[in-house]
C-alpha positions as CSV (number, residue, x, y, z in Angstrom):
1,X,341.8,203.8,259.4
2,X,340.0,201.4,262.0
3,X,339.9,197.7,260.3
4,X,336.6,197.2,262.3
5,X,333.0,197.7,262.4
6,X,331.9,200.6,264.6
7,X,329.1,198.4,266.4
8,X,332.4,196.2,267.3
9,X,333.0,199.7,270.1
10,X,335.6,201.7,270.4
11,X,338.4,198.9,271.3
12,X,337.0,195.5,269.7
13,X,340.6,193.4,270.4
14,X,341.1,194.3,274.0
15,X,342.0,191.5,276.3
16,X,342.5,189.7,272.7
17,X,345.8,187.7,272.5
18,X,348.9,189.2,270.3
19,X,349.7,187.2,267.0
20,X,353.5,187.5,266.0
21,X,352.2,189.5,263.1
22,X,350.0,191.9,264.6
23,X,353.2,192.6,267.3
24,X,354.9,192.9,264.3
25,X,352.7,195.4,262.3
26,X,352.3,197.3,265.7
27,X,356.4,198.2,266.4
28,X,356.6,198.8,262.6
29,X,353.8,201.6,263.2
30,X,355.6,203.1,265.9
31,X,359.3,202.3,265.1
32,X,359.0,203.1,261.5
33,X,355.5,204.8,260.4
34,X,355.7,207.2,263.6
35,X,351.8,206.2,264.1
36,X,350.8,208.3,266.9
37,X,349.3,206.1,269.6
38,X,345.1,207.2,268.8
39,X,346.1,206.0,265.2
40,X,347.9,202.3,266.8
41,X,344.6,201.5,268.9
42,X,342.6,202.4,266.3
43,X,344.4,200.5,264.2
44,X,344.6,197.4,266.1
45,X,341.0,197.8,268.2
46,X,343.0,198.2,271.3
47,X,343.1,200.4,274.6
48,X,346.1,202.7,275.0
49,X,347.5,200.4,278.1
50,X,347.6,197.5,275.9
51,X,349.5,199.4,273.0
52,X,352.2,200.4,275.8
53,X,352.8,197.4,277.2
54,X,353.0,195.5,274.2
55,X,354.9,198.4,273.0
56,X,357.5,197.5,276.0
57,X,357.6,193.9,275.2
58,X,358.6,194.6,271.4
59,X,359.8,198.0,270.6
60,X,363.8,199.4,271.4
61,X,362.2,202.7,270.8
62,X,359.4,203.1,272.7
63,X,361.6,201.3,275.9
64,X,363.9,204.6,275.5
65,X,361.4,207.4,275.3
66,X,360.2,205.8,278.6
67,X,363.3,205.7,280.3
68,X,364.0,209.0,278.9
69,X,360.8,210.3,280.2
70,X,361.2,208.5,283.4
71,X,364.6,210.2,283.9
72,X,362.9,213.8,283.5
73,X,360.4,212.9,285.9
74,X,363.0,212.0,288.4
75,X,365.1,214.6,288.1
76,X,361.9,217.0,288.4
77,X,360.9,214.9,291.8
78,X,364.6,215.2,293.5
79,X,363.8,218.9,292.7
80,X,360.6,218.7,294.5
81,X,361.9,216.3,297.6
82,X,364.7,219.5,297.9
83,X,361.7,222.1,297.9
84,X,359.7,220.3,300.5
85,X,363.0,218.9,303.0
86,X,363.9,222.6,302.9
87,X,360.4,223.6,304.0
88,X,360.1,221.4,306.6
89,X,363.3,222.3,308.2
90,X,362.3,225.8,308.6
91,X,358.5,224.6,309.7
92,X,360.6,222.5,312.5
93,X,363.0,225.5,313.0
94,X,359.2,227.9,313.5
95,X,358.2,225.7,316.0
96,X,360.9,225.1,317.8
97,X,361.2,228.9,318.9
Protein backbone atom coordinates (compact mmCIF):
# COMPACT_ATOMS: atom_id res chain seq x y z
CA UNK A 1 0.00 0.00 0.00
CA UNK A 2 3.07 2.43 1.02
CA UNK A 3 3.47 5.06 -2.05
CA UNK A 4 7.19 5.05 -1.07
CA UNK A 5 10.43 3.43 -1.53
CA UNK A 6 11.49 1.24 1.32
CA UNK A 7 15.12 2.82 1.52
CA UNK A 8 12.89 6.16 2.11
CA UNK A 9 12.44 4.16 6.11
CA UNK A 10 9.63 3.35 7.72
CA UNK A 11 7.96 7.05 8.05
CA UNK A 12 9.56 9.08 4.88
CA UNK A 13 6.94 12.34 5.44
CA UNK A 14 7.43 12.93 9.10
CA UNK A 15 7.96 16.45 10.22
CA UNK A 16 6.78 17.05 6.37
CA UNK A 17 4.23 19.81 6.16
CA UNK A 18 0.31 18.84 5.31
CA UNK A 19 -1.00 19.84 1.72
CA UNK A 20 -4.85 20.55 1.76
CA UNK A 21 -5.09 17.41 -0.29
CA UNK A 22 -3.10 15.02 1.55
CA UNK A 23 -5.40 16.34 4.93
CA UNK A 24 -8.03 15.63 2.67
CA UNK A 25 -7.18 12.06 1.43
CA UNK A 26 -6.17 11.27 5.16
CA UNK A 27 -9.89 12.14 6.97
CA UNK A 28 -11.46 10.51 3.87
CA UNK A 29 -9.35 7.18 4.93
CA UNK A 30 -10.52 7.33 8.36
CA UNK A 31 -13.98 9.04 8.09
CA UNK A 32 -15.03 7.10 5.13
CA UNK A 33 -12.52 4.06 4.13
CA UNK A 34 -12.31 3.08 7.93
CA UNK A 35 -8.26 2.76 7.24
CA UNK A 36 -6.95 1.51 10.35
CA UNK A 37 -4.23 3.74 11.56
CA UNK A 38 -0.88 1.12 10.41
CA UNK A 39 -2.69 1.37 6.91
CA UNK A 40 -2.99 5.77 7.27
CA UNK A 41 0.94 6.05 8.19
CA UNK A 42 1.76 3.76 5.82
CA UNK A 43 -0.13 5.35 3.48
CA UNK A 44 1.04 8.76 3.99
CA UNK A 45 4.92 7.96 5.34
CA UNK A 46 3.97 9.24 8.68
CA UNK A 47 4.34 8.38 12.45
CA UNK A 48 1.17 7.41 14.36
CA UNK A 49 1.46 10.93 16.56
CA UNK A 50 1.31 12.82 13.39
CA UNK A 51 -1.83 10.88 12.02
CA UNK A 52 -3.63 11.78 15.42
CA UNK A 53 -3.02 15.06 15.63
CA UNK A 54 -3.75 15.90 12.23
CA UNK A 55 -6.55 13.56 12.64
CA UNK A 56 -7.82 16.19 15.54
CA UNK A 57 -7.27 19.15 13.41
CA UNK A 58 -9.52 17.68 10.50
CA UNK A 59 -11.72 14.79 11.31
CA UNK A 60 -15.50 15.17 13.48
CA UNK A 61 -15.00 11.48 13.87
CA UNK A 62 -11.86 10.82 15.20
CA UNK A 63 -12.47 14.13 17.81
CA UNK A 64 -15.51 11.87 19.17
CA UNK A 65 -13.90 8.53 19.63
CA UNK A 66 -11.38 10.56 21.71
CA UNK A 67 -13.70 12.25 23.80
CA UNK A 68 -15.59 9.12 24.03
CA UNK A 69 -12.50 7.28 25.08
CA UNK A 70 -11.48 10.06 27.30
CA UNK A 71 -14.78 9.84 29.13
CA UNK A 72 -14.22 5.92 29.85
CA UNK A 73 -10.99 6.67 31.12
CA UNK A 74 -12.33 9.13 33.47
CA UNK A 75 -14.96 7.40 34.72
CA UNK A 76 -12.52 4.31 35.29
CA UNK A 77 -10.03 6.94 37.31
CA UNK A 78 -12.97 8.46 39.71
CA UNK A 79 -13.36 4.69 40.29
CA UNK A 80 -9.78 4.37 41.20
CA UNK A 81 -9.48 7.90 43.29
CA UNK A 82 -12.72 6.13 45.40
CA UNK A 83 -10.54 2.76 45.77
CA UNK A 84 -7.43 4.54 46.97
CA UNK A 85 -9.36 7.74 49.29
CA UNK A 86 -11.13 4.76 50.92
CA UNK A 87 -7.74 3.01 51.55
CA UNK A 88 -6.18 5.68 52.94
CA UNK A 89 -8.84 6.42 55.35
CA UNK A 90 -8.62 3.19 56.94
CA UNK A 91 -4.51 3.24 56.66
CA UNK A 92 -5.06 6.74 58.80
CA UNK A 93 -7.76 5.03 60.93
CA UNK A 94 -4.77 1.79 61.51
CA UNK A 95 -2.49 4.25 62.72
CA UNK A 96 -4.31 6.22 64.62
CA UNK A 97 -5.05 3.35 67.15
Amino acid sequence: MSNFPKWMGVYPRANAAWSGIEEEELRKGYDQDNLTFEQLCEKHGRTPGGISERLMKCSKKYQNHCKVNLRQELEELKEQRLKLNARIDEIYRILDR
